[in-house]
Rosetta silent file (secondary structure, phi, psi, omega in degrees, C-alpha in Angstrom):
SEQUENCE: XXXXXXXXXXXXXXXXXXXXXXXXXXXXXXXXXXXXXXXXXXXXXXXXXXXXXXXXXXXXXXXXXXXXXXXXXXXXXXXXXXXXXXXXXXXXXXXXXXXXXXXXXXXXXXXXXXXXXXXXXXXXXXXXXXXXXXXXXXXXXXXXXXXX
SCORE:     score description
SCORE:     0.000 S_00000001
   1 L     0.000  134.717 -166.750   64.353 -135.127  -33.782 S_00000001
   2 L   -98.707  119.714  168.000   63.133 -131.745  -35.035 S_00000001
   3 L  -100.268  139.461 -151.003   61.197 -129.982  -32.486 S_00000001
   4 L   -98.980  103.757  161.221   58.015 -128.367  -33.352 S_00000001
   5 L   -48.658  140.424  146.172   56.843 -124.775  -31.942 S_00000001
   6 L   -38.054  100.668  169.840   53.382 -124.404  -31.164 S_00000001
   7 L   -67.394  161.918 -162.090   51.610 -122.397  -33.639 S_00000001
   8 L  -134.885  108.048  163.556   49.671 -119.720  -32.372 S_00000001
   9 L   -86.780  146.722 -159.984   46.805 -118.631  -34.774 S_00000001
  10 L  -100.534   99.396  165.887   45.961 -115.094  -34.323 S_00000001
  11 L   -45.594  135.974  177.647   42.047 -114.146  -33.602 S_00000001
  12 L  -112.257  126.532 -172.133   40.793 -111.491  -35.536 S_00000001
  13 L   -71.239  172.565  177.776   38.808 -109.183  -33.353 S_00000001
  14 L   -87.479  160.835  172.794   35.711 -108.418  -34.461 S_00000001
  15 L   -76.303  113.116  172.851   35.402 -104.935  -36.404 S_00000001
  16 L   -73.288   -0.154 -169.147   33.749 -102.292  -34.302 S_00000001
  17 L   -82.640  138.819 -173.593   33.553 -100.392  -37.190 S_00000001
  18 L   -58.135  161.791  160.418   29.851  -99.214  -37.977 S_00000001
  19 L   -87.339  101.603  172.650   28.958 -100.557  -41.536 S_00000001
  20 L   -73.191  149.963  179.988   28.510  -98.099  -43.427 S_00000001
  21 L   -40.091  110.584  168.783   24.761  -96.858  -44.890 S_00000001
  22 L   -47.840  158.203 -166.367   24.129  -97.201  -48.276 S_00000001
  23 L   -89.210  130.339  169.361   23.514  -93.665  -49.963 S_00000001
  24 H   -58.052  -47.340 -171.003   19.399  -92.826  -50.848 S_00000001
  25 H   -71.634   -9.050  131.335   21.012  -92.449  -54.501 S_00000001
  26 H   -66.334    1.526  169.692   21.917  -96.315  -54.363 S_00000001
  27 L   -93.788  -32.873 -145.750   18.562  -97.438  -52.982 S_00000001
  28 H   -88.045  -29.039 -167.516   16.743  -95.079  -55.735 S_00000001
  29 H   -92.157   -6.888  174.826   18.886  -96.927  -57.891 S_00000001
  30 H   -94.812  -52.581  177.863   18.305 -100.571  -56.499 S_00000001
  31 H   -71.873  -13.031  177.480   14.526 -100.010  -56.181 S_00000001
  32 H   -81.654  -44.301  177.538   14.516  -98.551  -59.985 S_00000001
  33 H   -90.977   20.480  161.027   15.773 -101.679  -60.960 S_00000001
  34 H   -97.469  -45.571 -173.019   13.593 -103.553  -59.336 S_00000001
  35 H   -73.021  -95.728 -172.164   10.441 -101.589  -60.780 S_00000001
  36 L    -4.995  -53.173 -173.666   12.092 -102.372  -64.565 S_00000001
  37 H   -73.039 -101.100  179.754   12.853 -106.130  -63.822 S_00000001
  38 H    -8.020  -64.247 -138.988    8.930 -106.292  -62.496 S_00000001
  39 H  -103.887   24.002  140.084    7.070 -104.259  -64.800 S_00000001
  40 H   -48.512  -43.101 -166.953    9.223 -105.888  -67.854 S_00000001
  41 H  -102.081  -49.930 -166.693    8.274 -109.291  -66.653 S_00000001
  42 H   -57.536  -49.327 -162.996    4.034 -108.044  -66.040 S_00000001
  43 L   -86.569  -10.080 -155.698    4.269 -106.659  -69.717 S_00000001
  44 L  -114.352  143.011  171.047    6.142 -108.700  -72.145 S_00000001
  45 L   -31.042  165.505  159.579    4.470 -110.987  -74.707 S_00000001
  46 L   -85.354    1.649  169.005    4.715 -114.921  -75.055 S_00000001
  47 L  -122.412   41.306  170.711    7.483 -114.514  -77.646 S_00000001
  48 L    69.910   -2.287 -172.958    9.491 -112.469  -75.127 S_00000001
  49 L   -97.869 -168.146 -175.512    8.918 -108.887  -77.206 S_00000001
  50 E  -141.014  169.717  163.112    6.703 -105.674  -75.315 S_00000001
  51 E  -132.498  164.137  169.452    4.705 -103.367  -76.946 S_00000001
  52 L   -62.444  139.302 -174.401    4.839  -99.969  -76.215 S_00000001
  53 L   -71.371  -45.048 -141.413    2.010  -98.858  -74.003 S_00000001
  54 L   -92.745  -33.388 -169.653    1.485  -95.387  -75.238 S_00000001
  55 L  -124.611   11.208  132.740    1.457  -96.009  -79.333 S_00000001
  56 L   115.391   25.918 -175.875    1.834  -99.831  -79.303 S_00000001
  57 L   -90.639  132.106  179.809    5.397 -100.476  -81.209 S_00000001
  58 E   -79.180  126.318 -154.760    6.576 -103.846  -80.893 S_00000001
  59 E  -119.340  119.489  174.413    9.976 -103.381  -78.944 S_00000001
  60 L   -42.937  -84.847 -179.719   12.545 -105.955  -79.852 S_00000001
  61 L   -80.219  129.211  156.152   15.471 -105.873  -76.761 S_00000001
  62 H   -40.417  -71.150  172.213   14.957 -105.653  -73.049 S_00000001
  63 H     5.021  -66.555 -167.491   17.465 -102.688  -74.105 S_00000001
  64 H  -102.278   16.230 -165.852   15.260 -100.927  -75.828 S_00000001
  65 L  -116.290   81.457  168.972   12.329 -101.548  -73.536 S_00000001
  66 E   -78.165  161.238  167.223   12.005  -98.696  -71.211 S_00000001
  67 L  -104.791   86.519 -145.787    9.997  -97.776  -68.252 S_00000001
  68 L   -87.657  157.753 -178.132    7.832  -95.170  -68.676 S_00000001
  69 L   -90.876  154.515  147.639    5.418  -92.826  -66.023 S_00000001
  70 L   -76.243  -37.032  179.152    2.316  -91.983  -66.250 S_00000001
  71 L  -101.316  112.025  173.149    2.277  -89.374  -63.827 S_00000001
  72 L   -68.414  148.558  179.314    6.181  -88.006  -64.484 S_00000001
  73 H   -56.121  -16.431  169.061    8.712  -88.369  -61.947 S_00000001
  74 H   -69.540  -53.056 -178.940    9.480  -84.725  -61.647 S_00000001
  75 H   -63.957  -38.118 -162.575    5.720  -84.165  -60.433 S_00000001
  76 H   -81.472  -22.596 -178.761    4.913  -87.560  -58.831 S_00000001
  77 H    83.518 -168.342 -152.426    7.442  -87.558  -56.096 S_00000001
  78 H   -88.500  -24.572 -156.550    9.385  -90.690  -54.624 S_00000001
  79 H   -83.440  -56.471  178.337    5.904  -92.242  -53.738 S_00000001
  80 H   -93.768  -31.752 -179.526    4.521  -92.578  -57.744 S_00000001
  81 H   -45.740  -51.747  145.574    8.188  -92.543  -59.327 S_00000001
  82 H   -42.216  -47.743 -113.767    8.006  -95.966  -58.034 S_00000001
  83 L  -115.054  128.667  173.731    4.581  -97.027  -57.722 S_00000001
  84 L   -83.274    2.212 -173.321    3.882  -99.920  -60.277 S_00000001
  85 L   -98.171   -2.711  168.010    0.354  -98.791  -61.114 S_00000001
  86 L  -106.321   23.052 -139.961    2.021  -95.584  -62.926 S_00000001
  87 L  -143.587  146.498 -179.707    5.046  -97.531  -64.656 S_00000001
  88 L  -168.018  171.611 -172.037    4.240  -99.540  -68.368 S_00000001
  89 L   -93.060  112.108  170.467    6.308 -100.302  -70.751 S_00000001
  90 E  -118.258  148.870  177.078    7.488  -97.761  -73.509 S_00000001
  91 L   -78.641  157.245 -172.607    9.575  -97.735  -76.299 S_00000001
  92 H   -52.616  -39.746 -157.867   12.584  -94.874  -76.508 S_00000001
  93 H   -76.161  -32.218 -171.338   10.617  -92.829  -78.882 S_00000001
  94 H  -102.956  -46.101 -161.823    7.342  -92.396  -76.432 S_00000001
  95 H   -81.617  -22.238 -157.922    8.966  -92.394  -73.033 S_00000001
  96 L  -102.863  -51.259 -170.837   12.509  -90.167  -73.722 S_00000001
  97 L  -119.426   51.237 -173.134   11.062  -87.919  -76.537 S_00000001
  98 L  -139.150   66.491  138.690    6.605  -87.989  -76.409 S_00000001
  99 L   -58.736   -9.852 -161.019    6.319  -84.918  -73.969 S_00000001
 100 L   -92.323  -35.167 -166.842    3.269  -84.981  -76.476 S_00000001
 101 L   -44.928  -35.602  176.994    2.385  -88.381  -75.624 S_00000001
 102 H   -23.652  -47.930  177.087    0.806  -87.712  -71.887 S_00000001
 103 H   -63.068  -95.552 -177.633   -3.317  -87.971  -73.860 S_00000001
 104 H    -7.207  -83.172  178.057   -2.414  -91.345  -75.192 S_00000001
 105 H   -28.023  -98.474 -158.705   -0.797  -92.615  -72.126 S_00000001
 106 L   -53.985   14.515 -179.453   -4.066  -91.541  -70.252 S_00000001
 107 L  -131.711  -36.851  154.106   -6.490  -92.639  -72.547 S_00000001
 108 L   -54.408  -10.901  174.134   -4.919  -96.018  -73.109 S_00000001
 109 L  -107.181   -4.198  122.469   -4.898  -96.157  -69.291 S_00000001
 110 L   -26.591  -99.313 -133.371   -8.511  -95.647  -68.887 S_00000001
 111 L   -67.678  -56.970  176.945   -9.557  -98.078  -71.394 S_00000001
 112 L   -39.306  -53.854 -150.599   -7.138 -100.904  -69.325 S_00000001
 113 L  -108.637  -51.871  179.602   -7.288  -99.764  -65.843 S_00000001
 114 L   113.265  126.896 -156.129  -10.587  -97.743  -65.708 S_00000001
 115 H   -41.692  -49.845  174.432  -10.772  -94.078  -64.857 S_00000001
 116 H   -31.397  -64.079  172.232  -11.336  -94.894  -60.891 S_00000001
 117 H    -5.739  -68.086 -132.705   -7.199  -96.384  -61.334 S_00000001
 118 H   -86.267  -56.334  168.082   -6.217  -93.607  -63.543 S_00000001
 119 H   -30.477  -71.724  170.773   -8.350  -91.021  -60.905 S_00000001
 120 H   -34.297  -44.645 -178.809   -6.487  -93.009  -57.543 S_00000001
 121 H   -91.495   -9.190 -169.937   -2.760  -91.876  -58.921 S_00000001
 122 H   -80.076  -28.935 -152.656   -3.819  -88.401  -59.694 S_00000001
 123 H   -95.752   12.128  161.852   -5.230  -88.029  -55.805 S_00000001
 124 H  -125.900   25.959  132.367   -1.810  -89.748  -54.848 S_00000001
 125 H   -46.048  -42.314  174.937    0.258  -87.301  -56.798 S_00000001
 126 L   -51.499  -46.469 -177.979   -0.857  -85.137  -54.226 S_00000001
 127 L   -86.030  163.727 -167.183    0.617  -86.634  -51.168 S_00000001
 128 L   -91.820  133.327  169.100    3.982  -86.082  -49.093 S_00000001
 129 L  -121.832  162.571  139.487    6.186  -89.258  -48.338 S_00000001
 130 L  -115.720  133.344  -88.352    9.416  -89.181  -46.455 S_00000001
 131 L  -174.583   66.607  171.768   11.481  -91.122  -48.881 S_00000001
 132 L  -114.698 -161.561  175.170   14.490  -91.811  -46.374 S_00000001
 133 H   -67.508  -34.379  166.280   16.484  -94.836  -46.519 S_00000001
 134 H   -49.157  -30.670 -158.984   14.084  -97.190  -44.409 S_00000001
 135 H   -84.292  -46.079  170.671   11.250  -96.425  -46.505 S_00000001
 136 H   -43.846  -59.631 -145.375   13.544  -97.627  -50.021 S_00000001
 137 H   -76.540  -22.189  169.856   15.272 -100.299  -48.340 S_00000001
 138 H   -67.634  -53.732  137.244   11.649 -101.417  -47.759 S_00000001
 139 H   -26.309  -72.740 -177.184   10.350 -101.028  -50.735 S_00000001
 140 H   -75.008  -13.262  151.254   13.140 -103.001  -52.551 S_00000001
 141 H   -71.292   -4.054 -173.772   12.218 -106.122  -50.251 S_00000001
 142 H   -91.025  -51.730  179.027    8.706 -105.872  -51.177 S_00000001
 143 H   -83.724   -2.381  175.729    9.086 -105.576  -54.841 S_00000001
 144 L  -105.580   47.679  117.792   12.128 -108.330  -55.134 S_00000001
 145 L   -62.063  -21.732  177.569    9.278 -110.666  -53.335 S_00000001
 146 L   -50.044  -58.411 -163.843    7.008 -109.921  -56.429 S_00000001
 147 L  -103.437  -13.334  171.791    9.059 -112.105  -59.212 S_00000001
 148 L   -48.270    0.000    0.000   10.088 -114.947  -56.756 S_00000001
């Protein structure tokens, strides 16, 4: 008869170690792709294409479907860089190289939205956020509640 030790399984303590934070440059970059996925899905056609907001070119590829500001992100701060009422859909050609484009944009956003809109992001260009990780991590539950 073969006699059998008692196995002894070993508990694994729990880890005191803190978890670490995600980095504001990963949230900026989790909440960006949340405003893309969002305003991708608000904009695109019934045969799946987009058109470009600012001069109206039918854009083929998600790829090739970028997400352009109205207010630019260097000016607007973390608060409109985000904000789905400045974000539309542009093709590469309007959003990476139509610094000229800005009249369009705003006159096409008028005619949509209605100056009051287009008026509402200019007076919240203006304001101060703090943009720390609470306010992002907030943010990206709010908008991936949007497309559910």
């Amino acid at each position: 008869m073969v006699s059998r030790q008692p196995t002894t399984t070993k508990k694994q303590k729990p880890s005191l170690k803190k978890k670490k934070p995600i980095s504001i440059s990963k949230l900026k970059s989790k909440l960006w792709d949340e405003c893309k996925r969002i305003i991708r899905a608000r904009y695109q056609r019934e045969d799946g294409r987009w058109n470009c907001f600012t001069c109206g070119a039918i854009i083929e590829e998600p790829k090739d479907c970028h997400t352009g500001h109205f207010i630019p992100s260097s000016t607007g701060g973390a608060l409109l860089r985000h904000d789905l009422r400045n974000l539309r859909p542009q093709d590469y050609r309007c959003n990476i190289n139509g610094g000229d484009q800005g009249a369009e944009f705003y006159r096409r956003l008028v005619e949509t939205e209605g100056q009051e809109y287009v008026d509402e992001l200019f007076r919240l260009k203006n304001q101060t956020i703090k943009a720390d990780s609470w306010w992002y991590e907030q943010k990206i539950l709010e908008y991936k509640e949007i497309l559910k």
